[in-house]
N, C-alpha and C positions, 0 to 999 in steps of 0.2 A: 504494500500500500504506500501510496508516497506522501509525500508533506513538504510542506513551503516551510525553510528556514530564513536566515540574514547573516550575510558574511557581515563579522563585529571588527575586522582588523583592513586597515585604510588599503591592501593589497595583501591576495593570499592565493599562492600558487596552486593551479590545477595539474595532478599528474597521470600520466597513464596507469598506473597501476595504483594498489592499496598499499605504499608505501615511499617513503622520503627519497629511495633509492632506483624508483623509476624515471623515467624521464618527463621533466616539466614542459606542458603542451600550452597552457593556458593562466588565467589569470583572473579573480572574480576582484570584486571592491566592497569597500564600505558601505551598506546597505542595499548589496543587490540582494534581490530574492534567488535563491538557487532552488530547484527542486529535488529533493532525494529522494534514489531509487532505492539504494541496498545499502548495506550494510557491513562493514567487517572491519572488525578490530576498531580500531581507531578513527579509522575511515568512513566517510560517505560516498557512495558514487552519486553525481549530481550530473543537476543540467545548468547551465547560467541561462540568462535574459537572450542571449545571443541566441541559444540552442547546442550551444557547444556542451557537451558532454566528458568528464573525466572524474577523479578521486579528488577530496579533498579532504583534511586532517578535522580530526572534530572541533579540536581548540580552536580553531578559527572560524567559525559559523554557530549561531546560535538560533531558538525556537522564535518562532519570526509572531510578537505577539500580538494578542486578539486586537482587533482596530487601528493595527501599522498603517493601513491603506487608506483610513478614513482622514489621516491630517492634510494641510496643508504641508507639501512641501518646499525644501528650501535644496535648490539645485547648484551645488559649489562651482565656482569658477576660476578660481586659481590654483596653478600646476601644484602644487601641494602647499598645505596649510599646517597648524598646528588649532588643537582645540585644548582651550584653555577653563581653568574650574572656573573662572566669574569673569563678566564683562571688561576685563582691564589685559592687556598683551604681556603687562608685567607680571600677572599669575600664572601659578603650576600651569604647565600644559598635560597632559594627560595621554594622548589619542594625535596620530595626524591623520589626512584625509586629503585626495589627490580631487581635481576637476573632474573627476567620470563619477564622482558619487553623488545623491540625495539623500537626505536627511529631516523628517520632521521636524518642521520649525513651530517652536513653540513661544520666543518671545524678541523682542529687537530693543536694541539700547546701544549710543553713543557708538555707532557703525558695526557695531558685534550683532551677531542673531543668535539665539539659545538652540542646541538642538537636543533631540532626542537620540542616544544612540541603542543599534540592536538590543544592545544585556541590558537597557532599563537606565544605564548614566545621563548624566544629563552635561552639556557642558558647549562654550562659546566659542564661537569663529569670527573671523574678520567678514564682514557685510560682503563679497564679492560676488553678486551671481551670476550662474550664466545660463545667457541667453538660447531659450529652444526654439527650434526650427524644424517647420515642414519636408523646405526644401533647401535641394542645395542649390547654392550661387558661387559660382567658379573663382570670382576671386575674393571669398571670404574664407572656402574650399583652404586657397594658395597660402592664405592669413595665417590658418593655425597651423598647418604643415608646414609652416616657420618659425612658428610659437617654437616647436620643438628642435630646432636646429641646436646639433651638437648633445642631446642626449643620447646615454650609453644604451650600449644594443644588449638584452637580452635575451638566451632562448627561452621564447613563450611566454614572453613580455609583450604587455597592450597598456601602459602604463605610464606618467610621465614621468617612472623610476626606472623605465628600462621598457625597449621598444623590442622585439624580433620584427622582421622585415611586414610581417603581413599585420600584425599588431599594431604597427603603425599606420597603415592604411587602412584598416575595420576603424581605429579609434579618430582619426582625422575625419574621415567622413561619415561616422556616427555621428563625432561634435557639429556637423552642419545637417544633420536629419535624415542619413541615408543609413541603414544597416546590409555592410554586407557580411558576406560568410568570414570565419576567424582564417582559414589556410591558405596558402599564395594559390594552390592547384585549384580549391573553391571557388576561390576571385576571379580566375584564369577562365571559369565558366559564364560569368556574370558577360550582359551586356552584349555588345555588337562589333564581331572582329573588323580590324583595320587593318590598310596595306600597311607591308612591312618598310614604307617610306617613311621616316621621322618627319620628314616636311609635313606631313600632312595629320599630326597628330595636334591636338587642343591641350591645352591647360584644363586638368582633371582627368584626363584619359590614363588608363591603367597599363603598364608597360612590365613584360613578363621577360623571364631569364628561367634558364635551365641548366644546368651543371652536373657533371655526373649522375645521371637520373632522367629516365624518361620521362618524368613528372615534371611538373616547373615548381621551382626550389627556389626562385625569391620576387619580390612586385616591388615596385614603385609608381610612383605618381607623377604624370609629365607634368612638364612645365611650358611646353611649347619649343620649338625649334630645335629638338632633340635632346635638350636637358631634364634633368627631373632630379626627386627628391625621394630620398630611401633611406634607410637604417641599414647598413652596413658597417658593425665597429663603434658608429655612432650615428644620428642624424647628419646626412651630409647632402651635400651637391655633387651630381656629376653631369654624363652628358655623351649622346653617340655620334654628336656632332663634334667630327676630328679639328673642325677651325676654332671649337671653342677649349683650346689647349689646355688651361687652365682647370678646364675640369673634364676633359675628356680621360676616358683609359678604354683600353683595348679590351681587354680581357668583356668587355661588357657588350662592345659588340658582335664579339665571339659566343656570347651564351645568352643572347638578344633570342626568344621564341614568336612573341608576336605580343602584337597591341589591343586592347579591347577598352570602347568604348562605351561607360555606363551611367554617363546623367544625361 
């Protein structure tokens, strides 16, 4: 039988298997709902909001309780936060919490909002919200897929503690209203393929690579005129246009698979 709980800690790693020693795939947040399926040991096998499916450790999610859904919520906006025991930035901080979470807002004072968190704490954040959207617009798209320039790449990170390549692209075009699949090979389905001409590719368009493996193993997000924006190592620039020297590399146009077009 399943049940709706609440991830209680500001990022908590989803793994393939019921243990620390599997491989990390995924990534839930601070007050998302996850679903659990089963059960063992320590573990929950769960689904996030996405649909993505893995184990996650019991310590980190907690019973998601009666009338969570009925408040107003308060949707954070900055890349990560601290939440502090009373309305003053000089008090204990307690808990952080990243820009992909919501939180039951319970009161507002001198720029801080109170919130409610999963285990029942209660406790304040800096006013920062952010803004929801239907849809996307391409160079708002461009805006926050800059927000993150220069953060470190981790595997089965969606986070702005640590991105893996597709992570970064589910979570750039979540923040502007679009949900796609969490996997580069998932993304790789979405949308409507494009010639394999750079010239001819838009600002938002999704550009695929393939590397040892018949499957395509990493995405980024053009930028237009053949550069674009990926998590490799860290949030970077680069580019398959050889005149843009500066952030051109080879190796990219060698494991170039094809382009696909999905706003």
């Amino acid at each position: 039988m399943t049940r709706e709980m609440l991830t209680n800690v500001s990022v908590a790693f989803i793994h393939k298997g019921a243990s620390f020693r599997t491989e990390a795939t995924s990534q839930t947040f601070l007050g998302e709902t996850v679903i659990v399926y089963e059960e063992e040991g320590d573990w929950f096998r769960v689904r996030l909001e996405d649909g993505y499916e893995g184990w996650v450790c019991k310590f980190y999610i907690v019973a998601k309780p009666m009338g969570w859904d009925d408040y107003e919520f308060y949707h954070h906006g900055k890349r990560i936060s601290w939440i502090y025991q009373s309305p003053d930035r000089q008090s204990r901080h307690f808990r952080d919490i990243t820009l992909l979470s919501k939180l039951p807002a319970l009161a507002y004072a001198d720029g801080m909002v109170q919130v409610l968190l999963p285990d029942g704490n209660q406790g304040w954040i800096e006013k920062l919200p952010r803004p929801l959207f239907n849809e996307v617009q391409v160079e708002r798209l461009v805006h926050t897929a800059h927000r993150f320039l220069g953060t470190q790449y981790f595997w089965g990170g969606r986070s702005p503690k640590g991105f893996d390549c597709s992570g970064f692209v589910q979570t750039t075009f979540w923040l502007n209203g679009l949900q796609l699949p969490r996997d580069a090979y998932q993304q790789a389905e979405v949308g409507v393929r494009l010639s394999d001409d750079y010239k001819t590719w838009l600002a938002g368009d999704l550009i695929f690579f393939t590397e040892r493996s018949e499957r395509v193993t990493h995405v980024a997000i053009s930028l237009g005129g053949g550069d674009f924006i990926h998590s490799s190592g860290y949030v970077k620039l680069n580019s398959l246009n050889p005149d843009h020297q500066d952030l051109f590399l080879e190796k990219y146009s060698k494991t170039f698979t094809k382009a696909m077009r999905v706003l």
